[in-house]
TORKOL-4160 file (C-alpha; in steps of 0.2 Angstrom, whole numbers, padded with zeros to 4 digits, m for minus):
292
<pt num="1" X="m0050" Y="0060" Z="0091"/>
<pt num="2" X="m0068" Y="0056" Z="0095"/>
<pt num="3" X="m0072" Y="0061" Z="0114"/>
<pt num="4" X="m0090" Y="0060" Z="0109"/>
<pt num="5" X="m0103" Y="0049" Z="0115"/>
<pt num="6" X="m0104" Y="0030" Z="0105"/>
<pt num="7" X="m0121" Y="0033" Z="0096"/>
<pt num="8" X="m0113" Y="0054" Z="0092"/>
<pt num="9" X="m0111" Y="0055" Z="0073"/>
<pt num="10" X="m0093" Y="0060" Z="0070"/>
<pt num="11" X="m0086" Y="0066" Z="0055"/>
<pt num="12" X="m0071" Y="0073" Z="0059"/>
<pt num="13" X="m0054" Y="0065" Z="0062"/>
<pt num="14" X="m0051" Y="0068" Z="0082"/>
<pt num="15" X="m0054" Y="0055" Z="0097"/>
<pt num="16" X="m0047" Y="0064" Z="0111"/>
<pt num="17" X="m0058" Y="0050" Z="0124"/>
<pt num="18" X="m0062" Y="0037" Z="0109"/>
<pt num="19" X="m0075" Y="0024" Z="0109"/>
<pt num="20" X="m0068" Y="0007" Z="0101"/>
<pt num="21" X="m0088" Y="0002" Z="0101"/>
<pt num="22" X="m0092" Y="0005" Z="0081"/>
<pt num="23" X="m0075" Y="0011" Z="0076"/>
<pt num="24" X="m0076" Y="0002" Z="0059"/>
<pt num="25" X="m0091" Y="0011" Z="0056"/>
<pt num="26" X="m0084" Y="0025" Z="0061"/>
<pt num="27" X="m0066" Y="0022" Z="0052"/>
<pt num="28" X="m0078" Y="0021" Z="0034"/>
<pt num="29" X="m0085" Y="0036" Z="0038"/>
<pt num="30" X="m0068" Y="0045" Z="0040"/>
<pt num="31" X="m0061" Y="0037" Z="0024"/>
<pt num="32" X="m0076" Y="0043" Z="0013"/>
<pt num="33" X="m0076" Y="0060" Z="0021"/>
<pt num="34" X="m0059" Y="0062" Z="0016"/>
<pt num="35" X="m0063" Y="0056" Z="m0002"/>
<pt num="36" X="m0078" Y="0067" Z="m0006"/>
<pt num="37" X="m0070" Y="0082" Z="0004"/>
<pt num="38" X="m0052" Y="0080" Z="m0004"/>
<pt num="39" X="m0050" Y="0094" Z="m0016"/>
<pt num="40" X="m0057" Y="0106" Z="m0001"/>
<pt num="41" X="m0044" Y="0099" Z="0011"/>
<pt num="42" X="m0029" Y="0100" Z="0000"/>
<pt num="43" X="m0037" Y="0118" Z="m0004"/>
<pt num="44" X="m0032" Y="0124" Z="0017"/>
<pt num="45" X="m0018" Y="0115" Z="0015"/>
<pt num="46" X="m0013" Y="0125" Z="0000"/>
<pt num="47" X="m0019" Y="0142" Z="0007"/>
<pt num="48" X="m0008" Y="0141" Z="0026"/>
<pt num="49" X="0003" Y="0155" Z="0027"/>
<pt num="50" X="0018" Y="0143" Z="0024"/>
<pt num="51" X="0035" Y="0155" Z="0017"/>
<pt num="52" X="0044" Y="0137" Z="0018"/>
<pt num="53" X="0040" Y="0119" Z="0017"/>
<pt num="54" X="0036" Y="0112" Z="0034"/>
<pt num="55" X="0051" Y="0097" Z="0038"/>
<pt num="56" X="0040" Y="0091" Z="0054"/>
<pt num="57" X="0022" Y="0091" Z="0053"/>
<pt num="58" X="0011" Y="0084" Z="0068"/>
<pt num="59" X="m0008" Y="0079" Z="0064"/>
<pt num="60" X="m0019" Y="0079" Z="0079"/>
<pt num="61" X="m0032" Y="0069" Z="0081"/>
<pt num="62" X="m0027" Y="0061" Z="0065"/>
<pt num="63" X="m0041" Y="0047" Z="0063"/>
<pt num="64" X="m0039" Y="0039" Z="0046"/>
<pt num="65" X="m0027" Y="0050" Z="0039"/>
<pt num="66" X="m0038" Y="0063" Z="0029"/>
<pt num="67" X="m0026" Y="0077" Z="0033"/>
<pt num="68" X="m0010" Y="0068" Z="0036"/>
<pt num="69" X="m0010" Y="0063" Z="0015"/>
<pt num="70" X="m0017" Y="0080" Z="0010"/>
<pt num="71" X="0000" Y="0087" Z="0019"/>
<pt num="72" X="0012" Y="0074" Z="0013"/>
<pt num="73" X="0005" Y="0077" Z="m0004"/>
<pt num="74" X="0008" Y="0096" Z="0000"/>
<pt num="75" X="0024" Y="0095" Z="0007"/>
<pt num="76" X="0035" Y="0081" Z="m0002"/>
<pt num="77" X="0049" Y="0085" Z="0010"/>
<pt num="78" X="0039" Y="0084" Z="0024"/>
<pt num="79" X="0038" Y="0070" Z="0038"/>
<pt num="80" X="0022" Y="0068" Z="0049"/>
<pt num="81" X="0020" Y="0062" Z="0068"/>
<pt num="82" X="0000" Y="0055" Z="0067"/>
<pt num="83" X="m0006" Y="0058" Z="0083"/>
<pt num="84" X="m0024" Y="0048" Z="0090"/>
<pt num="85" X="m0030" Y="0039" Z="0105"/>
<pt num="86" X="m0038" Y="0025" Z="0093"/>
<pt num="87" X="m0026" Y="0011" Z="0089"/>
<pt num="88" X="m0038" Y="0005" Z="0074"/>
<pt num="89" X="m0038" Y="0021" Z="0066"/>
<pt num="90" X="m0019" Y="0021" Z="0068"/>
<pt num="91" X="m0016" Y="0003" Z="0060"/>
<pt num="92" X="m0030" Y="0006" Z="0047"/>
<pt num="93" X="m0019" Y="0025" Z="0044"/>
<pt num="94" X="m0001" Y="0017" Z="0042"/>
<pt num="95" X="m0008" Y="0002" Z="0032"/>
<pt num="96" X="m0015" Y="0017" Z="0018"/>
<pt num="97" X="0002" Y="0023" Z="0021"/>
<pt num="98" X="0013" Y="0005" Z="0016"/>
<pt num="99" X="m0001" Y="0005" Z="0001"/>
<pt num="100" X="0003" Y="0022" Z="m0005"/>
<pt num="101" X="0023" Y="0020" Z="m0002"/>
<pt num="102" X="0026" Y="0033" Z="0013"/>
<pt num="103" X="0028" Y="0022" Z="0028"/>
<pt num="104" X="0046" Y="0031" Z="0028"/>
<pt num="105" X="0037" Y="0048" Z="0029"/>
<pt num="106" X="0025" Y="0042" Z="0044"/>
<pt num="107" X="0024" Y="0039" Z="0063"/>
<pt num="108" X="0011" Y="0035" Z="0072"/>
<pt num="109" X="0007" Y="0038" Z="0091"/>
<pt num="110" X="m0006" Y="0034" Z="0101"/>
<pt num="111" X="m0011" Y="0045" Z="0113"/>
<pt num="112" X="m0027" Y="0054" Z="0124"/>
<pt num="113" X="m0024" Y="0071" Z="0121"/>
<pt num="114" X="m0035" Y="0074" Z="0135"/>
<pt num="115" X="m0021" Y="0069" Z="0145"/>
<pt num="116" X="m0012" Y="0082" Z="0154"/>
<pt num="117" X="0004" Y="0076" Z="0149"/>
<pt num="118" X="0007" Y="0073" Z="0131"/>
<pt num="119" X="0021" Y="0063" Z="0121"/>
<pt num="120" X="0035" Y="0069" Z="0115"/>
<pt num="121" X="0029" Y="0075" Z="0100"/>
<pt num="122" X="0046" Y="0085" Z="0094"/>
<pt num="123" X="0046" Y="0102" Z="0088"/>
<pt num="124" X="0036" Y="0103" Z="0073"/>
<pt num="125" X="0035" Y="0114" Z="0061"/>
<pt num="126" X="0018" Y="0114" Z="0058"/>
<pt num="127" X="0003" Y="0107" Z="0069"/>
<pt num="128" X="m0013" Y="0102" Z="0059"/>
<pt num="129" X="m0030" Y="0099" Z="0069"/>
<pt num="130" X="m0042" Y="0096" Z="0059"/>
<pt num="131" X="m0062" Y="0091" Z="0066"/>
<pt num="132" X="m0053" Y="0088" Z="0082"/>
<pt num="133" X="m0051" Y="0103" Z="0094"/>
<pt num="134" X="m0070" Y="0103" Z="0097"/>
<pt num="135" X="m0068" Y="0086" Z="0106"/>
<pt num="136" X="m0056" Y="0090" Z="0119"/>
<pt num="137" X="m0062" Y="0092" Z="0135"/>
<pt num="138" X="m0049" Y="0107" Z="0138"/>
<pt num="139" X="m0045" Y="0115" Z="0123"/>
<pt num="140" X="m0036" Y="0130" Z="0131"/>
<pt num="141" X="m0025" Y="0117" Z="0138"/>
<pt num="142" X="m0022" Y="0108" Z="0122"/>
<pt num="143" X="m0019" Y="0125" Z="0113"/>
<pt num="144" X="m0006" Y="0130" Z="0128"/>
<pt num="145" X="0003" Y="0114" Z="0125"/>
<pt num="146" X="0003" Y="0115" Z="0105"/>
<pt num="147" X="0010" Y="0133" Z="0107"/>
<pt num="148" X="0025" Y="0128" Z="0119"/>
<pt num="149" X="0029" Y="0112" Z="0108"/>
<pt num="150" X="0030" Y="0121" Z="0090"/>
<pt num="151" X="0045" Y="0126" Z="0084"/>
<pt num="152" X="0051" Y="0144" Z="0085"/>
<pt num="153" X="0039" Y="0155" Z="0072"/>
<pt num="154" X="0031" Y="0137" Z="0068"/>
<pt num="155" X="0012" Y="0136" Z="0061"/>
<pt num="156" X="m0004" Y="0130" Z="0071"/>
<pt num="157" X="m0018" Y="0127" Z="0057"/>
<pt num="158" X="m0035" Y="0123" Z="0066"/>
<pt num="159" X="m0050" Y="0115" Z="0055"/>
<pt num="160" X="m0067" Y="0117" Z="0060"/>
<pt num="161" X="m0085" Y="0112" Z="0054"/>
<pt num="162" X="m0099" Y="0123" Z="0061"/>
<pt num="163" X="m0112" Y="0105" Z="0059"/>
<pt num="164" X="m0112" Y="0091" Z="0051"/>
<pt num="165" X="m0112" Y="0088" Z="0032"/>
<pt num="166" X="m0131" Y="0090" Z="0024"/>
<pt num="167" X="m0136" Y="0079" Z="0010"/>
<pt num="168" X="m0155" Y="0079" Z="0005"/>
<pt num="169" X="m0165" Y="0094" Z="m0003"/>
<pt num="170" X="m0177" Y="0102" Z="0009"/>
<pt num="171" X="m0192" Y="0094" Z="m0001"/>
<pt num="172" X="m0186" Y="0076" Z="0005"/>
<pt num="173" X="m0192" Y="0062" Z="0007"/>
<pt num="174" X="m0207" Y="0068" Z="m0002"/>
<pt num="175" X="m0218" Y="0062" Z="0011"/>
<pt num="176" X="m0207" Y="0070" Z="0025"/>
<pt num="177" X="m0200" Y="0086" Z="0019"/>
<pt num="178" X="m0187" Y="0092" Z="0027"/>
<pt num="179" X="m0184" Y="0076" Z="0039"/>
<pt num="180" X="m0166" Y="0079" Z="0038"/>
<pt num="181" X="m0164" Y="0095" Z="0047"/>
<pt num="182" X="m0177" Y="0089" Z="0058"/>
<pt num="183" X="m0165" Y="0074" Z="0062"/>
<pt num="184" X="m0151" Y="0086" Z="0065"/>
<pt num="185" X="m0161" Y="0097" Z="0075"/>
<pt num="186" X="m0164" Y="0084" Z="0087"/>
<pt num="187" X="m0145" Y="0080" Z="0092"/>
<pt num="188" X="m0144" Y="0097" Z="0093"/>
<pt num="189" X="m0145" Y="0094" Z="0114"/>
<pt num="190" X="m0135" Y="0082" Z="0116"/>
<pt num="191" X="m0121" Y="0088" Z="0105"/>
<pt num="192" X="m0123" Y="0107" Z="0118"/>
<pt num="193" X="m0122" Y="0095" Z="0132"/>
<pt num="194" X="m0107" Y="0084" Z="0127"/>
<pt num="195" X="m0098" Y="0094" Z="0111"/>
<pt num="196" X="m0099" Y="0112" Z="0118"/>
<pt num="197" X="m0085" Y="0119" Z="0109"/>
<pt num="198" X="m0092" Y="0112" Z="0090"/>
<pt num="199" X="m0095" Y="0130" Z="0080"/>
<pt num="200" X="m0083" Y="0139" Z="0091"/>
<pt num="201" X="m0073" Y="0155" Z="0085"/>
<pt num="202" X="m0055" Y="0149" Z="0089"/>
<pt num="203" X="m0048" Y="0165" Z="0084"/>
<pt num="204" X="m0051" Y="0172" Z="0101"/>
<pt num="205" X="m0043" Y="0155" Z="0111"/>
<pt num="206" X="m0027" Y="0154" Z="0098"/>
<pt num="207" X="m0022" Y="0173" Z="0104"/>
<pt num="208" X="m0027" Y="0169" Z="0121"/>
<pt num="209" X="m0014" Y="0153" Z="0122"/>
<pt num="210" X="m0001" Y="0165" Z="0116"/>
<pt num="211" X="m0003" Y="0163" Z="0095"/>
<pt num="212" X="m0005" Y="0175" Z="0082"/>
<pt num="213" X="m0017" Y="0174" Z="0070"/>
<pt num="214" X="m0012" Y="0176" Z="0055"/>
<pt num="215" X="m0028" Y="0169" Z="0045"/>
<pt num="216" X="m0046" Y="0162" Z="0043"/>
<pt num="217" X="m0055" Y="0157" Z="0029"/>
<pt num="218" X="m0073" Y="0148" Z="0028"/>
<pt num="219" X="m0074" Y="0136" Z="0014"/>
<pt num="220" X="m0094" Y="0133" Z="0009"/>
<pt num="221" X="m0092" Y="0115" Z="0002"/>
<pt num="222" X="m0108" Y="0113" Z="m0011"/>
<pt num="223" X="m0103" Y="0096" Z="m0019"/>
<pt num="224" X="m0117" Y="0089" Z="m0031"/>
<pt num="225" X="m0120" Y="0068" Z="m0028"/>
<pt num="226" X="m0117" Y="0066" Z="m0047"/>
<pt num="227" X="m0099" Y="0069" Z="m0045"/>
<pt num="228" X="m0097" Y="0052" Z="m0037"/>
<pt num="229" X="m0104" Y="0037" Z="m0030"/>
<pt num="230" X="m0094" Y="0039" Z="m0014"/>
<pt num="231" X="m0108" Y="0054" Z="m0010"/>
<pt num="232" X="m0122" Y="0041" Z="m0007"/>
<pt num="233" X="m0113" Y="0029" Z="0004"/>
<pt num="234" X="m0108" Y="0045" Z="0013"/>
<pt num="235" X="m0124" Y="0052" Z="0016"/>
<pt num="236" X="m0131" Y="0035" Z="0022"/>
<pt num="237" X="m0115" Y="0031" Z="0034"/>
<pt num="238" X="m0119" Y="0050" Z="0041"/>
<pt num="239" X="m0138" Y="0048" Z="0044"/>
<pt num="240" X="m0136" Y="0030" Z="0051"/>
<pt num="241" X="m0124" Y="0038" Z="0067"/>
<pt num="242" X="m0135" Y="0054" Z="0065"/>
<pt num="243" X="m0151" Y="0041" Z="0070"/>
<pt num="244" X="m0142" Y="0033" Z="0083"/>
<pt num="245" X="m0143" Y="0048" Z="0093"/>
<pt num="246" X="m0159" Y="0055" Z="0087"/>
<pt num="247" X="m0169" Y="0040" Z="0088"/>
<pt num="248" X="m0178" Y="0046" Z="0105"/>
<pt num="249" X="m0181" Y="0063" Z="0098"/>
<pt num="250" X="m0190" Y="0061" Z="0084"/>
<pt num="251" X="m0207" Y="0057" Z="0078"/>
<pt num="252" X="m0215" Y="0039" Z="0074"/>
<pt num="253" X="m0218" Y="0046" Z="0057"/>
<pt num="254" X="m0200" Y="0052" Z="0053"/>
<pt num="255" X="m0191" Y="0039" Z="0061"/>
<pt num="256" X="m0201" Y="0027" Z="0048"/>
<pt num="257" X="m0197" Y="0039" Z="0036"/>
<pt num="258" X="m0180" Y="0040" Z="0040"/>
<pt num="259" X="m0179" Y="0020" Z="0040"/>
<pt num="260" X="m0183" Y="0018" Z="0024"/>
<pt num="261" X="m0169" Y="0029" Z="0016"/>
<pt num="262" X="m0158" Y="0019" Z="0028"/>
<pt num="263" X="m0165" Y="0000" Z="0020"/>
<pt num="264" X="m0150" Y="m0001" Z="0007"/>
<pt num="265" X="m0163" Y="m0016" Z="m0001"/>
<pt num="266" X="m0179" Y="m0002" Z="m0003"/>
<pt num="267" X="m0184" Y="0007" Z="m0019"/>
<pt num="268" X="m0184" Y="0023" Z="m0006"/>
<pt num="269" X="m0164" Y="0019" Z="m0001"/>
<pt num="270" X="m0153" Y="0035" Z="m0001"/>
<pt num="271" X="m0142" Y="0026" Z="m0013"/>
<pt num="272" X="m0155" Y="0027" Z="m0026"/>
<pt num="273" X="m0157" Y="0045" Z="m0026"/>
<pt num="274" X="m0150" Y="0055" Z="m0038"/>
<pt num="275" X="m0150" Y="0073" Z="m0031"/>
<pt num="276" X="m0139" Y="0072" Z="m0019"/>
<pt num="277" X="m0126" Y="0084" Z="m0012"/>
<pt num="278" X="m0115" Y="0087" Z="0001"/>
<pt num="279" X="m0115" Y="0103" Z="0010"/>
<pt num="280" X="m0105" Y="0111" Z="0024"/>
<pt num="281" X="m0096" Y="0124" Z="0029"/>
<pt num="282" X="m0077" Y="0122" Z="0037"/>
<pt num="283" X="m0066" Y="0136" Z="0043"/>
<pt num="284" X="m0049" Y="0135" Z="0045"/>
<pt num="285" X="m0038" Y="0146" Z="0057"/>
<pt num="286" X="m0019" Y="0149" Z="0052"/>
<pt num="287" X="m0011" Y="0154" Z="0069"/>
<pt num="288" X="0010" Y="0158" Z="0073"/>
<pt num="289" X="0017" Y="0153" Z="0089"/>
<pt num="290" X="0024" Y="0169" Z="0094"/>
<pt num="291" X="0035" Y="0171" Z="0111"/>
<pt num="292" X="0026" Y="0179" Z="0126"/>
């Protein structure tokens, strides 16, 4: 459900104003974020407040389907409406779908969630948003809409991530120490400008569009490179969008440095490393749509 700008790195699943410029890129990125984080994602989707299996789930802002397997995998009964505004990620989604023998269990439907007026998306047991509600351009809209549509006592979990995944120690590149956070620090301007709602405390907007919170939980994700290969190819597909949008922000010498972690064919490549990790912090919110 990416509202953000082309060049923004993205690692979440929502494209409320999607930009098809780089979505395959972007589509890879989604994928291996869902691979390296997986165990952390079906962790929330264990923890919701859930005293019966959801029948009819909806997953907004569904990108590649991170979230929408972690909850069939959850709920074996359950059937999911996977809601995005890009038609790639949806055909990419219900083509993972055919491979893992729950096309039956899936619908797609494309949709801006910007939009005023949304689909008719049912009335779900449960509504998943996960990376996506920091996109929207009116969240207090989206959240009004979500109350009104769930089913009586249904479940509105919300996903957040306070930034964006870091992978290198502090002491790297050894000629640039701490070149990473230095990279983030220069998007941090455009992201105020363009993702102002990214680290927000939903707590106070769920009970302000009519829910009850009935939870929140911050999982500090601390996953060490060694565990699998997929962790390199993540940390370079993250710092090649994170360069796009810093590339006019930082220095000669750490945009040279940064190139040469980026050059896949150099001694120095980020896939050579071997002390990588990945670490984030996300924080789920477990809301009940409650009658006003």
């Amino acid at each position: 459900m990416d509202q953000a700008h082309p060049h923004t790195p993205h690692y979440g699943a929502q494209r409320g104003r999607h930009q098809e410029h780089g979505a395959d890129g972007q589509a890879e990125i989604l994928d291996l974020d869902a691979e390296v984080l997986a165990e952390h994602i079906a962790s929330i989707a264990a923890w919701l407040p859930l005293k019966t299996g959801p029948r009819q789930i909806v997953d907004l802002g569904c990108g590649t389907g991170a979230g929408t397997f972690a909850l069939l995998d959850r709920f074996p009964d359950a059937h999911v409406i996977a809601v995005d505004t890009s038609a790639g990620y949806l055909q990419h989604l219900r083509a993972k779908a055919r491979a893992r023998g729950m096309e039956e269990r899936v619908r797609t439907v494309q949709a801006d969630l910007d939009d005023p007026a949304w689909p008719d998306l049912g009335s779900p047991d449960l509504v998943w948003a996960s990376a996506s509600m920091h996109h929207m351009a009116h969240p207090d809209r989206a959240l009004r809409t979500v109350h009104d549509a769930l089913a009586p006592g249904g479940l509105f979990a919300v996903v957040e991530l306070a930034g964006f995944p870091r992978f290198l120690p502090e002491s790297a590149p050894e000629d640039r120490p701490g070149l990473e956070e230095r990279c983030h620090a220069a998007t941090d301007r455009f992201h105020a400008e363009h993702v102002p709602h990214r680290g927000a405390d939903w707590g106070p907007m769920l009970t302000a569009a009519g829910f009850r919170v009935e939870g929140e939980r911050t999982i500090t994700v601390n996953i060490e490179g060694t565990r699998s290969e997929a962790i390199g190819r993540y940390a370079l597909s993250s710092l090649q969008r994170i360069r796009s949008a810093a590339v006019g922000e930082l220095s000669t010498e750490d945009l040279t440095a940064l190139d040469r972690l980026l050059d896949t064919g150099s001694p120095h490549s980020i896939l050579r490393r071997d002390d990588l990790a990945v670490r984030a912090e996300r924080t789920a919110w477990a809301a009940r749509g409650c009658v006003q």
